[in-house]
C-alpha positions in Angstrom: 277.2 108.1 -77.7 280.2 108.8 -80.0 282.5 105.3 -80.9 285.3 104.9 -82.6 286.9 101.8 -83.9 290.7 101.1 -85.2 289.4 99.0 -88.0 290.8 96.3 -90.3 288.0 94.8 -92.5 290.7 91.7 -93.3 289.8 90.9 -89.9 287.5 88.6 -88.5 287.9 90.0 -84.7 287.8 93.6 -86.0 284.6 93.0 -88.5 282.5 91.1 -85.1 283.6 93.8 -82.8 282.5 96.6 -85.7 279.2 94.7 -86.2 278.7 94.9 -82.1 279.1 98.1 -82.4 276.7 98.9 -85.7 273.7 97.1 -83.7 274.1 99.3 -80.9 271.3 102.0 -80.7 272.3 105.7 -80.8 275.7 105.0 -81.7 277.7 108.2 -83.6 280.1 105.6 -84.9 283.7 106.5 -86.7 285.3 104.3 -88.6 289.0 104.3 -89.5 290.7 101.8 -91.4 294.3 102.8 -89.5 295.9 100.8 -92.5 294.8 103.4 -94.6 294.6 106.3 -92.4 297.5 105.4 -89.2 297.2 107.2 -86.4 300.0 109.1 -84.5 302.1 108.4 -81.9 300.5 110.3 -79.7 296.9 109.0 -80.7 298.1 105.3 -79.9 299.7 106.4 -76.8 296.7 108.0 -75.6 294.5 104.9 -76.8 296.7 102.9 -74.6 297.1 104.9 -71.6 293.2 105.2 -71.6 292.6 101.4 -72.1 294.9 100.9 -69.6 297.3 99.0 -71.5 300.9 99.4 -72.5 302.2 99.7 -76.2 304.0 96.2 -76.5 300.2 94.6 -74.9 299.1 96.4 -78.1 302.0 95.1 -80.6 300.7 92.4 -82.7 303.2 89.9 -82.0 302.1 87.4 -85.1 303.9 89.9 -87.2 307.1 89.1 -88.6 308.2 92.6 -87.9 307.4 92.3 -84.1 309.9 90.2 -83.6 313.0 92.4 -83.6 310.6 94.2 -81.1 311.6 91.9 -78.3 313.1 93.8 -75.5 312.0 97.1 -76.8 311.1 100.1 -75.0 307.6 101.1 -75.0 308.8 104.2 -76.8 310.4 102.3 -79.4 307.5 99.8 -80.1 305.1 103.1 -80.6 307.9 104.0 -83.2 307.5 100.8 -84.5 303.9 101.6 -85.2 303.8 104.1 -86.6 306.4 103.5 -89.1 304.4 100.1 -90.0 300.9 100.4 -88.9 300.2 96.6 -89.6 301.7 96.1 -86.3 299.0 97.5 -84.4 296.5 94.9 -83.0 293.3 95.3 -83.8 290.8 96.3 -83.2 290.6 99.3 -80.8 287.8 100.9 -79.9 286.8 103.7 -78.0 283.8 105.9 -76.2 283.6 108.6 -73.5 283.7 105.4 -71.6 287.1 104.1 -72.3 289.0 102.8 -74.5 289.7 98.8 -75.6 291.7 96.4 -77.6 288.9 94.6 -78.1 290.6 90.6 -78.3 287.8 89.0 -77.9 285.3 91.3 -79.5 283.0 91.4 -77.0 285.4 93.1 -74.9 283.8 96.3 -76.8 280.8 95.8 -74.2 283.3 96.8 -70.9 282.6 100.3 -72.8 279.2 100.8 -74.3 
């Protein structure tokens, strides 16, 4: 099974839910440090559709920034984003299973 996980290694959530993820046999795991690497718009809209999810469930309101997000359209927090990735929560993982922010970590397991 291929996985793929939004990562932030600062992250205590995002470090369990990639060492859930490393123990799991016959895992074709991917990485991405999305501070490092964002991804798209599209990507996170499609990540969110999939995990069934809007874009402002995925803002990470601790922030600073997410703040002036209040009110915003879904459309406008994915700009949001993008422009400053460190407003996407983390982590977010993904198989041909589905896809999950995965607050608590072993929310990961809905999709192994």
């Amino acid at each position: 099974m291929k996985a793929t996980i939004l990562h932030n290694p600062r992250c205590g959530t995002s470090r369990n839910t990639l060492a859930m993820l490393e123990a799991e046999p016959g895992i074709a795991l991917t990485v991405i440090d999305y501070l490092k690497a964002p991804p798209s718009r599209d990507e996170l809209a499609r990540l969110y559709a999939r995990a069934g999810i809007s874009p402002r469930q995925g803002l990470r309101t601790k922030e600073e920034a997410a703040a002036a997000l209040a009110g915003a359209s879904d459309d406008a927090v994915l700009d949001a984003m993008v422009a400053n990735p460190i407003l996407i929560e983390r982590p977010l993982a993904e198989t041909e299973k589905g896809a999950r922010l995965c607050r608590p970590a072993e929310k990961v397991r809905e999709i192994l």
